[in-house]
C-alpha positions, 0 to 999 in steps of 0.5 A: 740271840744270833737273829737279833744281830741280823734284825734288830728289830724283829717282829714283836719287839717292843719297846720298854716303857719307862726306860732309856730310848731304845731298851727293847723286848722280845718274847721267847717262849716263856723268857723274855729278852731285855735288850738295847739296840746302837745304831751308831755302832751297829750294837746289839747288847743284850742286858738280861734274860729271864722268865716273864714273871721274873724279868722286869723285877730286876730291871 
């Protein structure tokens, strides 16, 4: 979590499709990373955590 406060927009950080511009995803071993970048702000907001099987059914 403290690297995407240095970079966004790491390496294998994906865009999330169907959803508002600018939610992400990044892969953390078996958990994924659901987060939403303002660059207006200079904001990083995390919005969920959980296993990849699990991740996108809450969204």
């Amino acid at each position: 979590m403290t690297r995407l406060a240095a970079e966004p927009r790491p390496s294998g950080a994906r865009a999330l499709t169907g959803q508002p511009t600018g939610i992400l995803r990044i892969r953390v071993g078996e958990y994924r990373v659901i987060y939403q970048v303002d660059h207006t702000r200079v904001l990083v907001t995390i919005v969920h955590v959980a296993h990849r099987r699990e991740v996108y059914r809450h969204l």
